[in-house]
C-alpha positions as CSV (number, residue, x, y, z in Angstrom):
1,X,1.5,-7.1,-7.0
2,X,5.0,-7.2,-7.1
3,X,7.7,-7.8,-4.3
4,X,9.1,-3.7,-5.0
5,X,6.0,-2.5,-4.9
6,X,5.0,-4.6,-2.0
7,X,8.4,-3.4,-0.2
8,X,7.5,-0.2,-1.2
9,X,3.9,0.1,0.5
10,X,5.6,-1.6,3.7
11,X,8.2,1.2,4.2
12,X,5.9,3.6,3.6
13,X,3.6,2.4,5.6
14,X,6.2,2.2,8.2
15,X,7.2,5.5,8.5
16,X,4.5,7.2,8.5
17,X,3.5,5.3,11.9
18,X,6.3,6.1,12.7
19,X,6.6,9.7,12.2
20,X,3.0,10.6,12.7
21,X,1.4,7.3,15.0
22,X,-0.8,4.7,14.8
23,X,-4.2,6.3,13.9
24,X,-2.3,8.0,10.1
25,X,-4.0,7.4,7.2
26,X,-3.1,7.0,3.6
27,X,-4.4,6.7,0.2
28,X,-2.1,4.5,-2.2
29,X,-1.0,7.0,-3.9
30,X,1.3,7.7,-1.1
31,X,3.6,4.9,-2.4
32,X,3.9,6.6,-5.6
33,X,5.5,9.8,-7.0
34,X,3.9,12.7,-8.1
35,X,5.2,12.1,-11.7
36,X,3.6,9.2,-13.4
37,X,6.7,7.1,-13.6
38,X,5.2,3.3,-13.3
39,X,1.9,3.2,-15.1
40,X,1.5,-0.5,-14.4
41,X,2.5,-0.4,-10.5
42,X,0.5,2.5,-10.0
43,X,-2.9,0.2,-12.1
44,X,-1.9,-2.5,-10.2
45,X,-1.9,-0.5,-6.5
46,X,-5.3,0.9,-7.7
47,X,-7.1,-2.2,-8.9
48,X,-6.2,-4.0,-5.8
49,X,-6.8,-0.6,-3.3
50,X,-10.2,0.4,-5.1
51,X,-11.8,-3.4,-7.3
52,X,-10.8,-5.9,-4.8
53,X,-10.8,-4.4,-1.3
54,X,-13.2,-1.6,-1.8
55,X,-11.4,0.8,0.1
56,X,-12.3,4.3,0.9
57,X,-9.9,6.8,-0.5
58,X,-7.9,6.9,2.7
59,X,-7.4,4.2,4.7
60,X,-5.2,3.5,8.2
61,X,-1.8,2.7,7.6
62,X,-2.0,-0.1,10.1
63,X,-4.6,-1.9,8.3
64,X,-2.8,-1.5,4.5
65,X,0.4,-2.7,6.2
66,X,-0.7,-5.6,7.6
67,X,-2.8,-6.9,4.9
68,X,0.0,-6.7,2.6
69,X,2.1,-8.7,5.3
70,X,-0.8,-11.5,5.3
71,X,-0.4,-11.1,1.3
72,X,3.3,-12.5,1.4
73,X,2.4,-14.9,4.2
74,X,-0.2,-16.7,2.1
75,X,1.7,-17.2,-1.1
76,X,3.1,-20.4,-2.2
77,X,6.5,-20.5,-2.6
């Protein structure tokens, strides 16, 4: 994933604990439009949401946020 879409997921993520608390839940296409204006973003958010973390269709924003945290923590710079 990219570092815009990764910024992305993190402010969303962000404000909706914020705005509705710790226990909200999202499915990743929250961190997308309603028009299908990124194609390859939106494949890339899937693929990782769905293939490689096995998610269920909604998930707790604390969780997504954090594992994309640990994402840019890991990687070699």
């Amino acid at each position: 994933m990219n570092a815009k879409i990764k910024q992305k997921i993190l402010t969303v993520c962000a404000n909706k604990i914020q705005q509705k608390g710790e226990g909200v839940q999202l499915s990743f296409y929250a961190f997308f439009a309603n028009k299908n204006t990124d194609p390859v973003a939106l494949m890339q958010v899937a693929r990782w949401w769905i293939e490689e973390n096995q998610f269920d269709h909604f998930e707790k924003a604390t969780k997504i946020q954090a594992l994309i945290e640990a994402m840019d923590q890991n990687e070699v710079v």
